[in-house]
N, C-alpha and C positions, 0 to 999 in steps of 0.2 A: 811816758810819765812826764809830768809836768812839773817843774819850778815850785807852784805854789803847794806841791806836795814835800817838799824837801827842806824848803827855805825855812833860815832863822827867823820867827816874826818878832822876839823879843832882839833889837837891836839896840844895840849901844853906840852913841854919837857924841860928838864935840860941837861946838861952835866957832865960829870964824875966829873969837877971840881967846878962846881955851890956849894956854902956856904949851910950850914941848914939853914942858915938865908935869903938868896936868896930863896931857895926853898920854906919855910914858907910863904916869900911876894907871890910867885906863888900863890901857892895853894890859900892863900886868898882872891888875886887878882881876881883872875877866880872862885871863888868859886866853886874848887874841889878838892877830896879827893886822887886821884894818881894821882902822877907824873914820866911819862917814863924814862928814863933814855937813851939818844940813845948818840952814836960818828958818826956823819955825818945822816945816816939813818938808820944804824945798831942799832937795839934795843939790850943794855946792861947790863938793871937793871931797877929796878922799886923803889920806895919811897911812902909810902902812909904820910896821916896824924898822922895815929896812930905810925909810926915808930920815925917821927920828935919828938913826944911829948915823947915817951920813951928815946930817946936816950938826950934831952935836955930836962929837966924838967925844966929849968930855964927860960922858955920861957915862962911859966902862972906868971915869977915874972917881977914886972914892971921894973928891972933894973937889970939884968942878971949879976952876975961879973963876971963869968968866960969864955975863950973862946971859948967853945963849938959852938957856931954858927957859928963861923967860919972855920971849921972843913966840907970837902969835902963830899957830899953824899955820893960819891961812897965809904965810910966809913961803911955806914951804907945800902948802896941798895941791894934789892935781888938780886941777879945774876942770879937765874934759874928762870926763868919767864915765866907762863902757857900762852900762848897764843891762836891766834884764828887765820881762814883763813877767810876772805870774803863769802866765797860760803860754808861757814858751815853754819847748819840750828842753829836757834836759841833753839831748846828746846839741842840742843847737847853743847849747851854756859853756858844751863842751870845747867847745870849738870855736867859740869866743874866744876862751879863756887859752884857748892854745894861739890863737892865731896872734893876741896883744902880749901873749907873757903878762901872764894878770893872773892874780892868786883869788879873786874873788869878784863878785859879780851884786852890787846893791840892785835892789828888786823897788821899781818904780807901776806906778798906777795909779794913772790920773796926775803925774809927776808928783805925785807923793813916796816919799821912799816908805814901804811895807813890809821890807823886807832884808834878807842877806844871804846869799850862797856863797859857798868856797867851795875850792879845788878837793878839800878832803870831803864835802856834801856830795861833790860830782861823783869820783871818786867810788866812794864806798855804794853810791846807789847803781852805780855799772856792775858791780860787782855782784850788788843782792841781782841786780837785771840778769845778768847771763849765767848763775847760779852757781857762782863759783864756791860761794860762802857754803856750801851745803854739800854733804856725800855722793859725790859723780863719777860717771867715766865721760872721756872725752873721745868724740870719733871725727874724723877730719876725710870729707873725700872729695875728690877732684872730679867732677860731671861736665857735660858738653853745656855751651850756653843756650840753650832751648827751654822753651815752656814746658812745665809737667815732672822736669828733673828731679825738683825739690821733696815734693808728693809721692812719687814711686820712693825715693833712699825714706824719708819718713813713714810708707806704709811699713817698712821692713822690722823698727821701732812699735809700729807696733802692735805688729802680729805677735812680738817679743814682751807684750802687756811695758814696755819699755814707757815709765814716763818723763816728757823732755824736758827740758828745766829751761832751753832756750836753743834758738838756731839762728846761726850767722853767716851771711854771706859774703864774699868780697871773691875780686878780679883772681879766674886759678893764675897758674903758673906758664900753662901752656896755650897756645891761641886760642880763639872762640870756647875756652872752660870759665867754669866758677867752681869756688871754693866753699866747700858746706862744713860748716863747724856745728855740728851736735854737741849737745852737754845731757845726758840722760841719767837719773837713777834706775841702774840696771845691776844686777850682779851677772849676768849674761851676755858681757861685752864679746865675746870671744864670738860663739855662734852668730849674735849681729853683723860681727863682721867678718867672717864665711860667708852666712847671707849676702851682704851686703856685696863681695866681691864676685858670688857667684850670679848676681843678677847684671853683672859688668861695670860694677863702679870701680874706681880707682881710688884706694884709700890710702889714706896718708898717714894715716894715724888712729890707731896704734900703730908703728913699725910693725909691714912683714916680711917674710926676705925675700918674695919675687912681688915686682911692684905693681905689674901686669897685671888685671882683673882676671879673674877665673873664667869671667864670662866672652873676654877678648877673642880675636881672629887675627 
């Protein structure tokens, strides 16, 4: 899935000379946490919430006396700012956004900003991805790292008319293994995995109480 399917295109920005105390109505207005910062269409800095409240602490006080809020963002905005393309995939947003500690990602093309993602857009679209959002069981098993692995535990899905909602893989636990995370609408979890262990996989999940495949030697 791509960015430009997920992104905010109605975004809400400041200007270099917008108050902290302009900004602050923003953000509370629209109830959100970054604020772009562009000059015409050129993106030039970013503002979150966390930045207003550091830089004006006087603003959790009912009657502020000094004049800090009046005081330019572009005072206090980032200037190098991580952004995103459109036609980036979204686990690559993901991973941005973890590797900077960055709660959102403005969306440029053609260095026009077009856009806005955040962490709860990533987030929740992982979620609709590997189907969690929706009535499942989950099967977890451990196979050798060789080609063809994936294919034989999925035929078994679905001789069981078992439909998948998503399959994941990462490094198993044990040398040369990988780890197969099924997500299936099935009411027939149990038999899948009898199956499953009687063709030699090693399942991890559901818990069973011998961990050994049925099909082992």
């Amino acid at each position: 899935m791509l960015i430009e399917e997920i992104m905010h295109r109605r975004v809400h920005t400041a200007g270099p000379d917008t108050t902290l105390k302009q900004a602050l109505q923003l953000l509370q207005e629209h109830r959100i946490r970054h604020l772009p910062v562009t000059d015409g269409d050129r993106l030039v800095g970013i503002v979150t919430d966390r930045d207003l409240r550091e830089a004006c602490p006087s603003i959790l006080e009912k009657n502020p006396q000094d004049d800090t809020l009046e005081q330019p963002i572009s005072s206090i905005m980032k200037r190098e700012v991580i952004t995103a393309h459109p036609l980036d995939f979204i686990e690559d947003a993901a991973r941005l956004m973890y590797e900077h500690r960055i709660g959102c990602l403005p969306v440029l093309q053609e260095e026009r900003l077009v856009g806005i993602v955040t962490q709860t857009d990533v987030l929740h679209t992982l979620i609709e991805l590997f189907g969690v959002d929706r009535p499942s069981q989950r099967v977890e098993i451990e196979v050798p790292d060789r080609a063809g692995m994936l294919a034989d535990a999925a035929r078994v899905f679905r001789q069981h008319k078992a439909n998948l909602l998503s399959v994941i893989m990462h490094p198993g636990t044990r040398e040369n293994t990988r780890r197969i995370v099924f997500r299936a609408e099935t009411m027939l979890i149990d038999d899948i995995v009898r199956e499953l262990r009687a063709a030699g996989h090693r399942v991890l999940w559901p818990p069973v109480e011998d961990q050994e495949p049925e099909g082992s030697k």
